[in-house]
N, C-alpha and C positions, 0 to 999 in steps of 0.2 A: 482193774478191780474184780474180775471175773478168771480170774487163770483156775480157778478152779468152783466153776458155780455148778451148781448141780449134784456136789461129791458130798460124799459121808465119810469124816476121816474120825479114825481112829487114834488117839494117844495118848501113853501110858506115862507116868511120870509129869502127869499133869499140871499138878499144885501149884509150882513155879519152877522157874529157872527155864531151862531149855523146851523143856514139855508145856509151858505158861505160851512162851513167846510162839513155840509152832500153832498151838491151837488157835491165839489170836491173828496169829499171819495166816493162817489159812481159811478163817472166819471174816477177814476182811477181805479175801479174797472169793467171797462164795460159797465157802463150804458148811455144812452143819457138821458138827461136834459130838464126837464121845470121848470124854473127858474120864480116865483111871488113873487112882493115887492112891497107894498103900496108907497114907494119913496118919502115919506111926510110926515110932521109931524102932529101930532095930541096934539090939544089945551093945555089938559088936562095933555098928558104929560109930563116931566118935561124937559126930555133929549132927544136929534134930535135922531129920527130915521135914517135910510140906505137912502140913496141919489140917485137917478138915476145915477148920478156915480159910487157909489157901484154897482147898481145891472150890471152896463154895465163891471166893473171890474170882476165882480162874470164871466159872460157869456164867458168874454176873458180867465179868468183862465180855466171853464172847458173846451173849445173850445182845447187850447193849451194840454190838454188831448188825443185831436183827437177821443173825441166822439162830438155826436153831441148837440148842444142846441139850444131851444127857453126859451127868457125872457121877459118879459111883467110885466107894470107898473099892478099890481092889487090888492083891497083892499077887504079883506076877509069878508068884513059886507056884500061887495057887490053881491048877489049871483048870479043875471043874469048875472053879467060881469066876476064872474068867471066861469057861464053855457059856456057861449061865449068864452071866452081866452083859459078855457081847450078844445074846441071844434076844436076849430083853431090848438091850437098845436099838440094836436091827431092827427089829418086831414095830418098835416105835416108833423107830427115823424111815424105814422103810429098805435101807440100802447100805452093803458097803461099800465103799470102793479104795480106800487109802489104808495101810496101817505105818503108823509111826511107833515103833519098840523103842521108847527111847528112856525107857525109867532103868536109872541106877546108881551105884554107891561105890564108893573107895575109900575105906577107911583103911589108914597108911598108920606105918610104925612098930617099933619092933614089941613094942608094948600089947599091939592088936592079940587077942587068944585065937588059937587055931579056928574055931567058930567063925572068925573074921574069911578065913579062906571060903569057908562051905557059904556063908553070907553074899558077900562078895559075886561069887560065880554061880550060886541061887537063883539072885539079883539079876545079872548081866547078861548072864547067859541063858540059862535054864528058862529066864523069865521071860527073853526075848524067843528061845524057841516056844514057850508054852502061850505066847500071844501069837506069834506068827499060826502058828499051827492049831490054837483054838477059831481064828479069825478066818482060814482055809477056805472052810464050806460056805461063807458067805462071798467069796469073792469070784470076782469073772472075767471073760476077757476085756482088757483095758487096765486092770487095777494095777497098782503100784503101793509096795512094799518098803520100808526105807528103815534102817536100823541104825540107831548109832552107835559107832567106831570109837577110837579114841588112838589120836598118835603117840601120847604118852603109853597106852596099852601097847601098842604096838614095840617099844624099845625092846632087847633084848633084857632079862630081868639083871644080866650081868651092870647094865649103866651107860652109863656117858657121863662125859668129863669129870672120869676119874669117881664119880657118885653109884651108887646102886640106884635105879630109877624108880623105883616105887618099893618104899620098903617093909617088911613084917608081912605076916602070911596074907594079910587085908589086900595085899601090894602084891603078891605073887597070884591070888585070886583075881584083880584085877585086870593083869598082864595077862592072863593065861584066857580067859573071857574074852577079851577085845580080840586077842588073836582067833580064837576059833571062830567068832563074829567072821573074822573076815574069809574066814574057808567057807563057812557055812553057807555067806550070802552067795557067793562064787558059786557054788554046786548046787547049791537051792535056784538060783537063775538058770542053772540049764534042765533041771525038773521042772519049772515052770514054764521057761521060754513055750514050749507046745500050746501053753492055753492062754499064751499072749498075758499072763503074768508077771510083772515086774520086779525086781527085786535089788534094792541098791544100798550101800552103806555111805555113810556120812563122817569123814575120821576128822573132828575138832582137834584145835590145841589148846592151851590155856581157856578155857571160857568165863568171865566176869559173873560168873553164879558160888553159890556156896559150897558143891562142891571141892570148889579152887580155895574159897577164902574161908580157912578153916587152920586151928593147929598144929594138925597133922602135918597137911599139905603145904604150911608155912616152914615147918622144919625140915620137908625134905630139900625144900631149896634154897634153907639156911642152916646147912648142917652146923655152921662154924656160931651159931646162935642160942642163946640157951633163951627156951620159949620167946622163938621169934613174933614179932605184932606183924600185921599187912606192909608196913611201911617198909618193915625188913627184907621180908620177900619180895618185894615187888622190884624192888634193886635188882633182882636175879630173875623175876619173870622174863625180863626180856632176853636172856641167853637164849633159850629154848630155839629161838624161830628167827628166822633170817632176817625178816621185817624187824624195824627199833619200833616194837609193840609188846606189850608184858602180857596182852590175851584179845582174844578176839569178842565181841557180844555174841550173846543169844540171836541177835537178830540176825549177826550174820551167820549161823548156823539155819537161823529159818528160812533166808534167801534159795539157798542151796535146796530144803527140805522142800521148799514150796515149786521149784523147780521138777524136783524128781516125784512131785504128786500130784503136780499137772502135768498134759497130754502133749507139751512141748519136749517132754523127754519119753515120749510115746517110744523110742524105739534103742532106751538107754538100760540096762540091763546089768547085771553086776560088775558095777563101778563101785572101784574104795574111791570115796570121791573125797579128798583134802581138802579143807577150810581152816587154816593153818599160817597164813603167815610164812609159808615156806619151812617150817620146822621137820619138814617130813623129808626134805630135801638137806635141810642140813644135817638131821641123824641118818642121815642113807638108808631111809624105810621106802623111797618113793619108786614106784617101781617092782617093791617085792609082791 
């Protein structure tokens, strides 16, 4: 219950889903909490983001933990207002030591407007360098950095089985993000490795959040469907990954995260690390 007591982590994409489950896995394990969530939607995507309700349920649940937290409305394009909102909460929590980049969006289809590509890679990318790189000056030796991947981003955008694997410009913005993630974190570890700075990415597969279960994302893995429901898709979720599993939880994405933000991965450094059911193994991404 302590793998990580005494830390101050950071995560972006708070409100729910992936970003919900880190902060409380990392709260039950000792850490206090800075909680950011854009708490709005954006145009381009298809399906409502986290709510300012979310993010205030997010802050109740780790609180009821009895560590402590700060949460703040923040949109990761924005980088002075994440200079400012990390600054404040440092100020307050006293410390950094963790960042989790894990806020982001994939609005798929051919329908998506080019705005879907600039959104998209805003979002993913942009957003995860301007948290890494606002969060910088507060961290020291020991910290550890953890971004997440995506093994669907990672496909080539030509496909698999015969499908385009994420599609409309939403779906080339996505692909193109996840991939730079993974160079970034790579060559960002060896600028840091000197001041014992960590830095590791996390590549999911399918994960049981709204991201996954959504229109969009329903039709790309029932193209032969006209406005597929869950029930449709989920017939086809489990092609992706090796395992007879149509997606993995949050939680076992937080397993991993809380691994690589405790000091048991003291000497773990840019790893694409897969949580995946094997899906990265059967698209032959494992390895690149």
């Amino acid at each position: 219950m302590d793998r990580v007591s005494g830390k101050v982590v950071l995560v972006t994409g708070a409100g729910r889903g992936q970003g919900r489950s880190h902060a409380l896995a990392l709260a039950e394990e000792g850490a206090d909490i800075i909680a950011f969530d854009i708490c709005a939607d954006i145009v381009s995507n298809d399906y409502a983001l986290a709510t300012e309700e979310d993010l205030a349920e997010t802050k109740e649940l780790v609180a009821k933990t009895g560590r402590r937290v700060v949460a703040g409305k923040v949109d990761v394009r924005d980088r002075p207002a994440l200079h400012e909102a990390i600054g404040a909460a440092v100020e307050e929590l006293g410390r950094l030591d963790v960042v989790v980049a894990n806020a982001g969006i994939c609005p798929l289809g051919h329908h998506v407007p080019l705005q879907g590509f600039v959104d998209v890679f805003d979002v993913n990318f942009v957003g995860v360098v301007n948290t890494v790189h606002a969060a910088l000056p507060h961290l020291g030796a020991g910290a550890s950095i953890i971004v997440t991947g995506s093994v669907a981003g990672l496909v080539p955008q030509t496909g698999f089985n015969g499908q385009q694997a994420l599609q409309g410009p939403g779906g080339d913005g996505y692909g193109l993000s996840k991939k730079m993630i993974r160079s970034y974190t790579q060559t960002l570890a060896l600028t840091l490795g000197p001041s014992s700075i960590r830095i590791n990415a996390v590549h999911p597969t399918n994960v049981d959040t709204d991201m996954l279960h959504n229109p969009g994302m329903y039709q790309i893995f029932r193209p032969d469907v006209q406005n597929p429901t869950r029930e449709d898709a989920e017939v086809t979720f489990p092609f992706m990954q090796a395992m007879p599993i149509p997606y993995v939880e949050s939680s076992d994405i937080s397993h991993a995260v809380t691994f690589l933000a405790s000091d048991e991965s003291r000497y773990v450094t840019g790893l694409q690390m897969f949580v995946d059911g094997g899906a990265s193994l059967k698209l032959g991404l494992a390895g690149q």
